[in-house]
FIDRENBA-644499 format. One line per field, with one value per residue (C-alpha): x, y negated, z negated; residue number from 0. Coordinates in steps of 0.2 Angstrom, whole numbers, plus 5000, padded with zeros to 4 digits. Example, Ala and Ser with C-alpha at 12.3 -4.5 7.8 and 13.67 -1.06 7.14 Angstrom:
2
px	5062,5068 .
py	5022,5005 .
pz	4961,4964 .
seq	0,1 .
***
This chain:
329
px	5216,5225,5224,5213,5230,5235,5218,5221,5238,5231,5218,5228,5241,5233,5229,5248,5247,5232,5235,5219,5215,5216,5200,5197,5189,5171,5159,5144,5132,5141,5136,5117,5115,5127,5139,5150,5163,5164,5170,5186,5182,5164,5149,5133,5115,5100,5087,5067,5052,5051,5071,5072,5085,5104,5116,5135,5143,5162,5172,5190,5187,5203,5207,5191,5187,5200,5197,5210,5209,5203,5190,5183,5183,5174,5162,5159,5155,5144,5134,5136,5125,5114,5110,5109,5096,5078,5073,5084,5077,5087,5107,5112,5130,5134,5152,5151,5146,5164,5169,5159,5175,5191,5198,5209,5224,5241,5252,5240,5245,5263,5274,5261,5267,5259,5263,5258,5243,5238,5243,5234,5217,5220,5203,5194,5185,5175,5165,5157,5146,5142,5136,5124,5106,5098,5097,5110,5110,5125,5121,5133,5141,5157,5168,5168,5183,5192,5189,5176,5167,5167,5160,5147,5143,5145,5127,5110,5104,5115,5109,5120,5121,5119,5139,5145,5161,5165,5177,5191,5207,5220,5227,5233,5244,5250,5237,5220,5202,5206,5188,5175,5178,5183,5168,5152,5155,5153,5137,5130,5136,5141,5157,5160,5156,5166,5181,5180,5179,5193,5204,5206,5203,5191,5179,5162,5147,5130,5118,5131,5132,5112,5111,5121,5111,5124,5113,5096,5092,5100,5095,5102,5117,5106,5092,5102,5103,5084,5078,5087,5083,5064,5069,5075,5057,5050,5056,5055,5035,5040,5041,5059,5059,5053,5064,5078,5071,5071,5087,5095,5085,5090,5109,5107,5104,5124,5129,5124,5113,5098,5089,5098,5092,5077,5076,5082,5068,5055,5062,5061,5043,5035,5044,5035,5019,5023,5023,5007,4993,4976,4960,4945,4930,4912,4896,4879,4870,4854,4848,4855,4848,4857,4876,4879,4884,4889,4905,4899,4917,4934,4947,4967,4982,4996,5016,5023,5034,5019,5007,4993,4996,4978,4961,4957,4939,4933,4915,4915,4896,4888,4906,4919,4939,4948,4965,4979,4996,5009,5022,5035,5045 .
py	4855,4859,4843,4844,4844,4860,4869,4865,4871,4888,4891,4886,4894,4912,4910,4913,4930,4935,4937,4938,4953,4953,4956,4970,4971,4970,4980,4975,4987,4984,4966,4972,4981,4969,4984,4975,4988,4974,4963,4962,4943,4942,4952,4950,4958,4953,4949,4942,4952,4947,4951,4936,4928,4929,4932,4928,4932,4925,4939,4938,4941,4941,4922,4916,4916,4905,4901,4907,4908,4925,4921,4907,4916,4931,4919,4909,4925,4930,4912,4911,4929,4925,4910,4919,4933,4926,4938,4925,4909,4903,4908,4908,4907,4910,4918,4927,4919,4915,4905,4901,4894,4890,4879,4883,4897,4885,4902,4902,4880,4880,4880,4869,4853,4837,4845,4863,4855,4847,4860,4872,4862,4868,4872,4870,4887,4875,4870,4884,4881,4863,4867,4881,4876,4885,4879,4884,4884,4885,4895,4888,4897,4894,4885,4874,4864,4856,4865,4876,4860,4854,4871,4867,4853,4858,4868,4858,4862,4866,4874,4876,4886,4880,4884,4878,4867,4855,4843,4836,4841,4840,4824,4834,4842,4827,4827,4824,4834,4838,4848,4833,4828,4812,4807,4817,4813,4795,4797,4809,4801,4783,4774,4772,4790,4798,4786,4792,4809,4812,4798,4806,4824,4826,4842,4837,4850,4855,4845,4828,4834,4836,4819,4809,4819,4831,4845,4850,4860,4868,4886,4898,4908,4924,4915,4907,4919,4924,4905,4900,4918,4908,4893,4901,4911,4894,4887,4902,4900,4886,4885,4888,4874,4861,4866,4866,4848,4842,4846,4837,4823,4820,4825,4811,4800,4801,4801,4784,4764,4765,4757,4772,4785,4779,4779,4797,4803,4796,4804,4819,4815,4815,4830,4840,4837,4845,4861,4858,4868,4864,4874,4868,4877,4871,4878,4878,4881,4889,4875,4860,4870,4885,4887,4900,4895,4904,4900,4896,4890,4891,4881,4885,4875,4883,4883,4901,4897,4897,4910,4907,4907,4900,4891,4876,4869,4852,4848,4832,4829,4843,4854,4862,4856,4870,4865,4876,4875,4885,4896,4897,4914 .
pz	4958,4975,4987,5005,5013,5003,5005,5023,5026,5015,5028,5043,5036,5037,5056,5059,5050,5062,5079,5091,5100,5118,5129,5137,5156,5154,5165,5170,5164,5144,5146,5152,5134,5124,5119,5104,5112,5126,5113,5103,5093,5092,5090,5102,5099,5104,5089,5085,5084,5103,5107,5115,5102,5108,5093,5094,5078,5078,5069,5065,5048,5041,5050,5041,5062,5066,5083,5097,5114,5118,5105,5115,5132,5124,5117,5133,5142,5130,5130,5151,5150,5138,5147,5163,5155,5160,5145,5130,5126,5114,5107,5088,5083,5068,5056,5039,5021,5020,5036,5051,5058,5049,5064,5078,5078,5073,5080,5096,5097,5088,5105,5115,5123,5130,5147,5147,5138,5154,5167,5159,5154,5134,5127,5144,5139,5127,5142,5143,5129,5131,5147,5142,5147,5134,5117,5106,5088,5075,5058,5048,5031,5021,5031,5046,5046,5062,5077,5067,5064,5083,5088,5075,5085,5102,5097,5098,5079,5064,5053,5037,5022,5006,5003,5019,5019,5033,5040,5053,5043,5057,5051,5036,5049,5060,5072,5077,5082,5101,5104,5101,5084,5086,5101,5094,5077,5076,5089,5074,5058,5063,5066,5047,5041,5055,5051,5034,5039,5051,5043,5027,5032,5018,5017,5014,5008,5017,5008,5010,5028,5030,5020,5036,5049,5056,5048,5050,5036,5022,5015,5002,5011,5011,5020,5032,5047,5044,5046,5060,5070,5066,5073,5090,5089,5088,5103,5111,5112,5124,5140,5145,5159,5149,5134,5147,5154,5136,5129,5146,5140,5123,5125,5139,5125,5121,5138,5146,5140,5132,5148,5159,5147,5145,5166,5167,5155,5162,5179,5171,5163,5179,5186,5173,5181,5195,5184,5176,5180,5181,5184,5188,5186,5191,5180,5185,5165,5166,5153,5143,5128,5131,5129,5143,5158,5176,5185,5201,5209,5203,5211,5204,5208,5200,5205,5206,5191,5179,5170,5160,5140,5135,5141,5133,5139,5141,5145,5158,5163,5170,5175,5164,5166,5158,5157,5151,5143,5154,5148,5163,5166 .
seq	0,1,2,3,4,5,6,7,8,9,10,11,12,13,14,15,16,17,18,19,20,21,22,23,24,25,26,27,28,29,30,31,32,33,34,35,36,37,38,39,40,41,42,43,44,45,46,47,48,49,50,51,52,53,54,55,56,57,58,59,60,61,62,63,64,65,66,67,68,69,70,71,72,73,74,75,76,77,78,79,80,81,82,83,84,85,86,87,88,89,90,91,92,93,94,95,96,97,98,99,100,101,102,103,104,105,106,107,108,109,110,111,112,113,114,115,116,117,118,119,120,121,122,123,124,125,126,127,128,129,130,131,132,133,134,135,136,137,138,139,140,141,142,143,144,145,146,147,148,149,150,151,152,153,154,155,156,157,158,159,160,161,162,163,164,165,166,167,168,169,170,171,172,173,174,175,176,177,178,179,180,181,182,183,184,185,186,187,188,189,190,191,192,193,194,195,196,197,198,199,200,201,202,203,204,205,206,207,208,209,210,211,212,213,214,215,216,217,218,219,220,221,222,223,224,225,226,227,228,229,230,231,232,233,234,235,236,237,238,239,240,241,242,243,244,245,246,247,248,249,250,251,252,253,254,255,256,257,258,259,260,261,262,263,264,265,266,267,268,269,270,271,272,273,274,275,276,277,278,279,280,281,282,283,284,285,286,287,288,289,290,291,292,293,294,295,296,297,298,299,300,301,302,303,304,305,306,307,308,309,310,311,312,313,314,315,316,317,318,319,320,321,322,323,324,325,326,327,328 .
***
């Protein structure tokens, strides 16, 4: 059986032989509709029964979508419009059964050195998605291995076919993960796991990466795309501040101390309640027999950001409090 090392080298290898396409300039009005002929790298559409779902499929077929650098700008525009788009509340990004990601393009990094690296921020344009405010979601299948893997985990939720391969292989080539490999996967899987991981550049399988807590959930491969388009429908009953507010909260979990985490979410805790709503309505019932009751007064305090999903009525002595869960547009 071929080693890791060679399986590595294989995949690698073809990355030389595919050369990315360069991006062309894209209008504003393409980016309005998510025109795929904006795109040379990827594939954008807009899915769920409510089109609120952003979709970024990575395709570079032919590199098992190795990841270059005009891939990563196309797919950072794509994510900074989606996140921009008041209509999307949630982005999936996803490959093809046989790769999500194969890792970075060795032709693209082969003349590299330590000082261009610096001068020219190499693999800055991977900011663009850990900054996304929205929640993003990775729909992994086949292969996710070095900087497919990182990309992985640069998303909120992985999801993972039942196929999927994963792992931090550069050592196989004398070097190390250079786009979070090394930082978010101890803070996922632990020290000892992640040592194991990127120190012997082993690929692990979906249910042993679900098993350490680095994937959600697992699903047959032809499955995999229509559960996680649920998942963004899910959150996407939510309201988009308090998702926003809530995904600061937990990523701030692996940014700082327990004690200042736990400061900055209660912070934010009480700033939610200056977006509840509450409506207060005053009853005069013609009986204490009879169920029907008149609204006499009505009193609203609302913030302009919110607009009434539902009614949920609470009898206190003789008036109603109706109080109602916001969804914020």
């Amino acid at each position: 059986m071929a080693s890791v090392a060679t399986v590595t080298r294989a995949l690698l290898g073809k990355n030389v032989l595919n050369k990315c396409k360069v991006v062309s300039a894209t209008s504003q009005a393409s980016i309005k509709f998510y025109s795929t002929a904006s795109y040379e790298n990827i594939k954008v559409e807009v899915v769920g029964s409510k089109k609120n779902v952003g979709l970024i499929q990575l395709n570079r077929p032919k590199a098992l979508n190795a990841l270059c650098k005009p891939l990563f700008v196309e797919l950072g525009k794509a994510v900074n419009d989606f996140d921009a788009d008041s209509n999307i509340a949630a982005i999936i990004i996803t490959g093809n059964e046989k790769a999500f990601a194969a890792g970075a393009d060795i032709k693209e990094m082969q003349n590299n050195t330590y000082s261009s690296n610096t001068k020219q921020g190499f693999l800055r344009e991977w900011e663009d998605i850990s900054n996304c405010g929205k929640p993003i979601i990775a729909a992994v299948n086949g292969f996710a291995l070095g900087g497919g893997c990182e990309l992985a985990m640069l998303c909120d939720i992985i999801y993972a076919g039942e196929k999927a391969k994963f792992g931090q292989p550069e050592i196989n080539i004398g070097t190390i993960p250079g786009a979070g490999g090394t930082q978010r996967l101890p803070r996922y899987v632990g020290k000892s796991k992640a040592m194991e991981i990127v120190l012997t550049g082993n690929f692990f399988d979906a249910h042993e990466a679900e098993k350490m807590g680095l994937v959600s959930k697992v699903f047959p491969v032809e499955k995999l795309l229509e559960e996680t388009i649920k998942l963004a429908e899910r959150i996407g009953t939510h309201s988009p501040l308090i998702v926003k507010l809530a995904k600061q909260a937990v990523n701030q979990a692996y940014e700082t101390t327990l004690k200042s985490g736990l400061q900055f979410e209660k912070s934010t805790f009480y700033g939610t309640f200056a977006t509840v709503s509450l409506i207060f309505a005053f009853y005069t019932p013609k009986s204490l027999n009879e169920s029907s009751s008149y609204i006499t007064f009505v009193t609203i305090f609302y913030s302009s950001e919110l607009k009434v999903l539902g009614l949920h009525v609470y009898l206190q002595n003789s008036c109603y409090l109706l109080q109602h869960n916001p969804i914020f547009g």
